[in-house]
SEDODREN-32660 format. One line per 4 residues: number of its first residue (from 1); their letters; for each residue x negated, y, z negated of C-alpha. Coordinates in pm, 1 decimal. Layout:
NUM> a> X/Y/Z; ...;
! end
This chain:
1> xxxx> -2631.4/292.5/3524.5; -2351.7/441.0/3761.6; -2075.3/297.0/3591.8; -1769.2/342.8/3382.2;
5> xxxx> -1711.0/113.0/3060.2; -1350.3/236.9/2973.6; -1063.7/356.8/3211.7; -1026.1/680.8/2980.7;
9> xxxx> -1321.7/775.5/3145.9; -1138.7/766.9/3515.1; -884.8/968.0/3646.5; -775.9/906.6/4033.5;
13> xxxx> -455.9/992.6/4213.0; -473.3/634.7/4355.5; -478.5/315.1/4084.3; -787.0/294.3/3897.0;
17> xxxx> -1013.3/21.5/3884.5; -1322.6/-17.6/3715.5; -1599.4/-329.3/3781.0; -1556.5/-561.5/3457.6;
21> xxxx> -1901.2/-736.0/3519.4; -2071.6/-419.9/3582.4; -1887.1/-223.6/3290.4; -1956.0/-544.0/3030.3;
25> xxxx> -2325.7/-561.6/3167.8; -2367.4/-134.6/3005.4; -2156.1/-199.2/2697.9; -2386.1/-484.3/2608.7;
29> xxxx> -2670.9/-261.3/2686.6; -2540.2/-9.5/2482.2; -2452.5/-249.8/2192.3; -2845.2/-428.6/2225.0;
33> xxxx> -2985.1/-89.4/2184.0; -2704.8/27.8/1898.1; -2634.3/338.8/2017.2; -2337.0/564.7/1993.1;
37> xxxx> -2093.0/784.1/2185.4; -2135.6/1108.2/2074.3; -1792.1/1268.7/2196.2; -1816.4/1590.1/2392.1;
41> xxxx> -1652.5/1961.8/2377.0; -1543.1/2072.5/2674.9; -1368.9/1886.6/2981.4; -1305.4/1564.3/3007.8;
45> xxxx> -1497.8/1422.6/3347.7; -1879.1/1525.8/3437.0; -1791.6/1437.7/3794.8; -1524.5/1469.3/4069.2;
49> xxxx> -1524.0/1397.3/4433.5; -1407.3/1741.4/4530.4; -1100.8/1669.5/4671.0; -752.8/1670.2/4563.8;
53> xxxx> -361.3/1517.8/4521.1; -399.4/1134.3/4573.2; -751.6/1195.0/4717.8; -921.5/1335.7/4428.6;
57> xxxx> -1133.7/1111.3/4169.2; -1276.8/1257.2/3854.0; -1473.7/1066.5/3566.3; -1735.1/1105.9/3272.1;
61> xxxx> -2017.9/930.3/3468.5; -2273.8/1125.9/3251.5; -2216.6/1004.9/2886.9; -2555.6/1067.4/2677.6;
65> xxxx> -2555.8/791.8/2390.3; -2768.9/843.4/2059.0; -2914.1/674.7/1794.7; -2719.5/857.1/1449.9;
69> xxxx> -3043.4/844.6/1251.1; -3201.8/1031.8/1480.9; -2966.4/1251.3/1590.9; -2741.3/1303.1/1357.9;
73> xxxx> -2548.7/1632.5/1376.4; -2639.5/1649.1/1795.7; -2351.9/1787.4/1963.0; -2257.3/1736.4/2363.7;
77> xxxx> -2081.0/2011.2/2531.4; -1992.4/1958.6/2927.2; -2051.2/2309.9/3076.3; -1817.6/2442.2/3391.3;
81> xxxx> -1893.7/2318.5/3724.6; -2058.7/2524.3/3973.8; -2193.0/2426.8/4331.0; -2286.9/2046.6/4241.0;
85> xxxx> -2037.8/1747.1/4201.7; -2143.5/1693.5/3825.5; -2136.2/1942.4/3562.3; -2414.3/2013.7/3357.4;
89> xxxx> -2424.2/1872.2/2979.6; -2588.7/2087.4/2709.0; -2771.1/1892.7/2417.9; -2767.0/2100.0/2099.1;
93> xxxx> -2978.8/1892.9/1860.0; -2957.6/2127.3/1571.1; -2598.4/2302.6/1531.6; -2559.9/2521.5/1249.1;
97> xxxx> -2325.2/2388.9/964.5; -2086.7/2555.6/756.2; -2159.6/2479.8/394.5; -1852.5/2291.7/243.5;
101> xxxx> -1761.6/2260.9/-82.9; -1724.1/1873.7/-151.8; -1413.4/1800.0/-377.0; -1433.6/1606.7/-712.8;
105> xxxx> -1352.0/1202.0/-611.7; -1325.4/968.6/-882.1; -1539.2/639.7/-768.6; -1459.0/295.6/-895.1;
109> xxxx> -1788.4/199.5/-1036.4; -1813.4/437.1/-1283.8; -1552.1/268.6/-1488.3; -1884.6/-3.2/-1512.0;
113> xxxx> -1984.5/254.1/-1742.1; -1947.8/271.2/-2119.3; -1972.9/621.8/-2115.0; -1692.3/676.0/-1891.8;
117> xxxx> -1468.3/528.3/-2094.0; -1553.3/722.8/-2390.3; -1535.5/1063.3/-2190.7; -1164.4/943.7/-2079.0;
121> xxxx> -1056.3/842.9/-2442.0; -1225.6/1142.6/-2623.3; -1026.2/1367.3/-2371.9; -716.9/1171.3/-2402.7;
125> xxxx> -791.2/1211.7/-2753.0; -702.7/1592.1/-2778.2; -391.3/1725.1/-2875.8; -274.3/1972.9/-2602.1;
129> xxxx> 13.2/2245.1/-2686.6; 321.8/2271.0/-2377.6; 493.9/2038.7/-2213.2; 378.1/1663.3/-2105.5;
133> xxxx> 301.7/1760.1/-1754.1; 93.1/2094.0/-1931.3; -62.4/1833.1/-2155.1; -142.9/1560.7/-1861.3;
137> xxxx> -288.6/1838.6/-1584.0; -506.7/1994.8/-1865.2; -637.5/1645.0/-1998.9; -720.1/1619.2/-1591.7;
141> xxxx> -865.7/1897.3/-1560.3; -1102.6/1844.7/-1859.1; -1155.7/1501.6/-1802.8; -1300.3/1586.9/-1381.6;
145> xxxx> -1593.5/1835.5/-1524.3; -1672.5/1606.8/-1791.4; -1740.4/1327.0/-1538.3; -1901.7/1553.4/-1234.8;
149> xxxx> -2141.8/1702.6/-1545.1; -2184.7/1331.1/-1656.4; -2230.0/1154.9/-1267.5; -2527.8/1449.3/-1222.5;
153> xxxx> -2714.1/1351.7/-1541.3; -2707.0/976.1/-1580.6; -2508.2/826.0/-1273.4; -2613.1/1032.3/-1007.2;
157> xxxx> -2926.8/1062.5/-742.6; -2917.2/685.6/-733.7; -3140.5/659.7/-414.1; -3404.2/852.9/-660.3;
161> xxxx> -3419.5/598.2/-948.4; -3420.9/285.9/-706.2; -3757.8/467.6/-554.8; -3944.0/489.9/-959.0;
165> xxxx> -3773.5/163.6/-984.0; -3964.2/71.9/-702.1; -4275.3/236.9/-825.2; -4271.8/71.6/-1155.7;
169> xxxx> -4197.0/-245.2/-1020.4; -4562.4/-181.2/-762.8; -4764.1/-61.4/-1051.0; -4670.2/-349.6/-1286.0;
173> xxxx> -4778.2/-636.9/-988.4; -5091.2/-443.5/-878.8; -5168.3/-495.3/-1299.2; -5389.6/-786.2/-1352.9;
177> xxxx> -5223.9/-809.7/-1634.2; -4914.0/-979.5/-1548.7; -4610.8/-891.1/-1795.1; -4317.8/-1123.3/-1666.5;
181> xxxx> -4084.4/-976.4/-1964.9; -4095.8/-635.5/-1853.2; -4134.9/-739.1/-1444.2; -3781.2/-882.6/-1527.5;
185> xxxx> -3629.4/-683.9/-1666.9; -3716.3/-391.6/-1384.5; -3578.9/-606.0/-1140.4; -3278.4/-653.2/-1322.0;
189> xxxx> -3201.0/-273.4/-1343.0; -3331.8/-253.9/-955.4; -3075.7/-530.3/-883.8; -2811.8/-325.4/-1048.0;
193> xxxx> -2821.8/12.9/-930.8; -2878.2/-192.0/-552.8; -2534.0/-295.9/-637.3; -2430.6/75.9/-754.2;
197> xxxx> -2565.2/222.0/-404.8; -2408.7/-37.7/-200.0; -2069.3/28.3/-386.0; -2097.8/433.9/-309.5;
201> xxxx> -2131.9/383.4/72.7; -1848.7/130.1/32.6; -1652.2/335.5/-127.4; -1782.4/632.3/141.2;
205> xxxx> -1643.8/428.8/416.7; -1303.7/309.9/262.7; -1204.7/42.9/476.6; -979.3/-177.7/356.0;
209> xxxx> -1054.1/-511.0/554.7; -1402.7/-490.9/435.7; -1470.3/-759.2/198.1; -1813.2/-774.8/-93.0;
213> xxxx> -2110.6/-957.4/99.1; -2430.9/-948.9/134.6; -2567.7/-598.1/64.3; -2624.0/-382.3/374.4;
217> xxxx> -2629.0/-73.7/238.1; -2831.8/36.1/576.6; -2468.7/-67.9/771.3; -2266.7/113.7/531.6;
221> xxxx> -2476.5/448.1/597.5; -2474.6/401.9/963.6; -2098.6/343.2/960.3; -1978.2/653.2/731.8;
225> xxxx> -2225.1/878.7/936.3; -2016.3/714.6/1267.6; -1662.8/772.6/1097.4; -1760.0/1135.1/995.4;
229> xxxx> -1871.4/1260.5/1337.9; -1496.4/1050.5/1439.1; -1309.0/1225.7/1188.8; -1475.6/1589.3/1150.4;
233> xxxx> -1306.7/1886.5/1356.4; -1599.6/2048.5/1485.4; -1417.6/2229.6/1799.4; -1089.1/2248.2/1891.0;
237> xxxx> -955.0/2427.8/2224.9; -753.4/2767.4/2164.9; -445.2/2892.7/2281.1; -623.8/3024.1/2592.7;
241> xxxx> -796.1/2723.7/2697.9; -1142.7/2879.6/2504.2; -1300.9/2624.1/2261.7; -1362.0/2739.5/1905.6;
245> xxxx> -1615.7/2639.9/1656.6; -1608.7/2848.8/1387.7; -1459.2/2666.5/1086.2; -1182.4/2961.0/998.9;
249> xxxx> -1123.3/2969.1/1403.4; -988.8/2651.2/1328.7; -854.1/2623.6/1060.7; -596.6/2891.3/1176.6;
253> xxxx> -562.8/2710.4/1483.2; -445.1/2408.6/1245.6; -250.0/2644.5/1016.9; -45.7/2752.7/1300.6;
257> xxxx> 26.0/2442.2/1394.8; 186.5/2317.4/1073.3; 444.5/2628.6/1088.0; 527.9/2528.8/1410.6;
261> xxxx> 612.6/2201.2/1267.3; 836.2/2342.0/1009.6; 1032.4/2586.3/1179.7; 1395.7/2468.3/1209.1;
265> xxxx> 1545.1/2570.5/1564.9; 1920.9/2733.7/1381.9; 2041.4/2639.1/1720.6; 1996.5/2296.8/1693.4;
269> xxxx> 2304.7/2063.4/1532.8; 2049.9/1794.8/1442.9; 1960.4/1946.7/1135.3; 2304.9/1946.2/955.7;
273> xxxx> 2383.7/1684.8/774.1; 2747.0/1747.9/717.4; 2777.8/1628.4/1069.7; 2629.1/1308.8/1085.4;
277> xxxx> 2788.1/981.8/1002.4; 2593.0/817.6/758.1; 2731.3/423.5/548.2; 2878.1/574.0/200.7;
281> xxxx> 2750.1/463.0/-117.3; 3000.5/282.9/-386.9; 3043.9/462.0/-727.4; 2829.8/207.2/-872.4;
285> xxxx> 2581.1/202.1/-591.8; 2557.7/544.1/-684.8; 2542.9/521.2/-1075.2; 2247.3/280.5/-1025.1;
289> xxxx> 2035.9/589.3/-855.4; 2131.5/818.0/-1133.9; 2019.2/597.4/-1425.1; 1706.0/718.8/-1575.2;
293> xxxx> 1346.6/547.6/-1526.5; 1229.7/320.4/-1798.3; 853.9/242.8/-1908.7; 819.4/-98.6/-1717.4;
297> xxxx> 971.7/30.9/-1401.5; 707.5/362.9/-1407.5; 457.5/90.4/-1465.4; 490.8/-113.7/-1189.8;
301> xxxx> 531.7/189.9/-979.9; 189.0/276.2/-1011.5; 39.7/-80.4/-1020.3; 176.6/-112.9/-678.7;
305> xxxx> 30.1/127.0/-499.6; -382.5/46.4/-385.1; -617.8/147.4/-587.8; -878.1/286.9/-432.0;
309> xxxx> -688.1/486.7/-126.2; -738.8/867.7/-74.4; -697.6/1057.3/-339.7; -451.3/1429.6/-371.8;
313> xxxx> -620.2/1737.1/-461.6; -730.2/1674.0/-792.7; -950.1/1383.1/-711.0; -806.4/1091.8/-908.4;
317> xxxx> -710.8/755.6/-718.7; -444.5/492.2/-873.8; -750.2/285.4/-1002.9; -806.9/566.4/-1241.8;
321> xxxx> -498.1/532.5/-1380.1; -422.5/166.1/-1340.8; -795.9/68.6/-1510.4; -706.2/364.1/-1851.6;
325> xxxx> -337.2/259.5/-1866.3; -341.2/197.8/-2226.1; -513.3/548.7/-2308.5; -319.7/718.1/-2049.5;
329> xxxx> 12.6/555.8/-2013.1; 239.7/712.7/-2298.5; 176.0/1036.2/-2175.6; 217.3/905.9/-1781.9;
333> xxxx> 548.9/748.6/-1882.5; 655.8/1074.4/-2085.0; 586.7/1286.2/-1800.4; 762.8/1115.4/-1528.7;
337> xxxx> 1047.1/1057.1/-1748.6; 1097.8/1454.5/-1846.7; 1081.2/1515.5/-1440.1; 1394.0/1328.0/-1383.2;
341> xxxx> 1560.1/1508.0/-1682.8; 1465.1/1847.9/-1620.3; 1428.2/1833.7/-1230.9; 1072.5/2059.5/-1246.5;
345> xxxx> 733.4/1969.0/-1182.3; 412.8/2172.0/-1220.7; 227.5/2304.4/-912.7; -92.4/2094.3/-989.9;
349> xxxx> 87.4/1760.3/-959.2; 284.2/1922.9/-672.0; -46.3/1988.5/-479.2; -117.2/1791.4/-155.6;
353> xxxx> -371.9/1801.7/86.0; -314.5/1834.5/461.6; -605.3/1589.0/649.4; -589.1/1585.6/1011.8;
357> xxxx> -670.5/1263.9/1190.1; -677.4/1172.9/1554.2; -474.6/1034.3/1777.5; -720.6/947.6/2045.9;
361> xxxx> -1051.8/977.8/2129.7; -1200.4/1321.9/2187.5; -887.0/1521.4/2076.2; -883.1/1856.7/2188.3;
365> xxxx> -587.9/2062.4/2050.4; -415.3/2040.5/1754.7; -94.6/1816.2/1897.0; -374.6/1512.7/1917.4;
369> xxxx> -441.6/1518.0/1575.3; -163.5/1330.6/1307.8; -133.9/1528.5/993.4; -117.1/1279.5/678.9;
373> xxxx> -45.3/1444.8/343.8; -282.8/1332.9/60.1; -43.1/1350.1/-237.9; -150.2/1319.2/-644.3;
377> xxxx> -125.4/978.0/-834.7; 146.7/1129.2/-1091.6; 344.3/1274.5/-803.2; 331.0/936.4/-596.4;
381> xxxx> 418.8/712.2/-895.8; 774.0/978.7/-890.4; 831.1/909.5/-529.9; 694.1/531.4/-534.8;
385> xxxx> 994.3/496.7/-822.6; 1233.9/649.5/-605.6; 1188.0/461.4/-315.8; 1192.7/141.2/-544.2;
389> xxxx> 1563.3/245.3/-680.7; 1713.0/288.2/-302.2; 1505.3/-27.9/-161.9; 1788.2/-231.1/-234.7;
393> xx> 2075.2/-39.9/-98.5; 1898.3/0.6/259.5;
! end
């Protein structure tokens, strides 16, 4: 169809206009058949009318669409243009992949699990020599290989025990022989760890509107497989125009981006302080931000925040800590307290992860991507407290 469906895909030096009945009529054809957008590296438009100022007319007329499950990894790159009005496209079906490491995540539905708790206590359980946030980071620390050694051997390869579920469940009806007793109770553990895969790709796709209904794990897989070709940085375009797809290429592409960021022009007034005239705070205004935090107000700290957003670096998101509060809340409370007394905190709570997401569709350099920093619980429930005590005098 020789249309356009979105005005990103139109660039004119007169006022663009696109059909709306002839647009509608290929996203509906696109929606019937359930097929995606699979981005593109390269240039933005696969055609231009050759001519230019107010004249010229450039769009993405050529926009190959996929199904995911069948092309999962495919890639689209739009090549240079050479003697014709369109530019060729170049399919790569198969791209090599980097192997990455994947990071330890605590998921929700192992706290289902009797055994989880137990590996939590137990670990709590130890007595630890150095200071509460020595104590707290090792307990971590310990606690994360105990539960990636325990997901492997009982909770994990869930799409494998659904299958001999499966089997067992076949085997039993094909029996003459028929033992309801044992029929029910199969489907019974098949009903469960349905409910156990269905929460993983939930939890896989983290969306926060989405609300428990009827199980589709099948729309759940679709969906994070959508989100991670959205998110993942598989190109980006270098500082002289070239596009890189090597994962350190990029990475130091990204890294020095986020100097750039920091650097502090020494010529610039805005960053002095001294200068600016900010509303002064009363004595007792500022006797109230001195005081010290107590239990209940390091408590509620935490049990405000979501529980199951992104976790920092070491994995752990406020549900772990909000569902083991009475194993893990003495020491929580004894940590955050010693911060604001000694003014130190240990490099594993001060961690934080830099993710990259992007500001529009088909970013292509570094300044279209928003950098979000992925902090830990225990440093969040510091900051979360602070904000709390100046709330008021905003």
């Amino acid at each position: 169809m020789n249309a356009l469906v979105s005005l990103h895909d139109y660039k004119s030096g007169r006022i663009g206009r696109i059909a709306p009945q002839l647009s509608q009529a290929m996203q509906n054809t696109i929606d019937s058949f359930a097929l995606i957008d699979l981005g593109f590296i390269g240039p933005p438009y696969t055609w231009t009318n050759g001519q230019s100022g107010s004249r010229m007319t450039a769009q993405r007329l050529d926009k190959p669409h996929f199904h995911l499950q069948i092309f999962p990894d495919s890639k689209i790159f739009h090549l240079q243009f050479n003697h014709s009005d369109h530019c060729p496209l170049l399919l790569n079906t198969r791209p090599s992949k980097e192997n990455i490491k994947l990071h330890f995540h605590f998921l929700p539905i192992w706290a289902d699990h009797e055994d989880c708790k137990e590996i939590v206590e137990s670990t709590w359980g130890k007595q630890i020599p150095g200071s509460k946030a020595r104590q707290v980071t090792f307990k971590l620390k310990e606690c994360k290989i105990k539960l990636k050694e325990w997901n492997k051997k009982v909770f994990g390869r869930v799409e494998e025990r659904l299958q001999r579920l499966q089997q067992k469940i076949h085997d039993l009806q094909s029996n003459l022989r028929t033992q309801r007793d044992k029929e029910n109770l199969l489907y019974k553990q098949y009903d469960d760890w349905l409910e156990k895969e269905e929460h993983l790709w939930r939890v896989k796709f983290r969306e926060l509107w989405l609300k428990a209904g009827d199980r589709n794990t099948k729309f759940f897989h679709q969906m994070v497989k959508y989100k991670r070709r959205t998110q993942d940085i598989e190109w980006i375009q270098g500082r002289n125009g070239e596009w890189l797809t090597n994962c350190n290429d990029i990475t130091s592409i990204f890294e020095e981006a986020i100097k750039q960021v920091g650097n502090i022009d020494e010529s610039s007034q805005f960053h002095r302080l001294d200068i600016l005239d900010f509303p002064k705070l009363t004595y007792t205004q500022c006797q109230s931000l001195l005081s010290p935090p107590i239990a209940e107000e390091i408590k509620a700290a935490l049990f405000q925040m979501h529980p199951h957003k992104a976790p920092g670096p070491d994995g752990y998101i406020a549900f772990f800590f909000q569902h083991y509060w009475s194993s893990l809340g003495t020491d929580i409370i004894q940590l955050v307290s010693d911060f604001f007394q000694s003014g130190q905190l240990v490099k594993e709570i001060n961690n934080t992860c830099i993710t990259f997401t992007p500001k529009c569709k088909n970013s292509e350099r570094p300044s279209d991507y928003r950098p979000i920093s992925l902090c830990n619980i225990i440093y969040k429930i510091i900051t979360k407290w602070m904000a709390n005590q100046m709330k008021p005098l905003l």
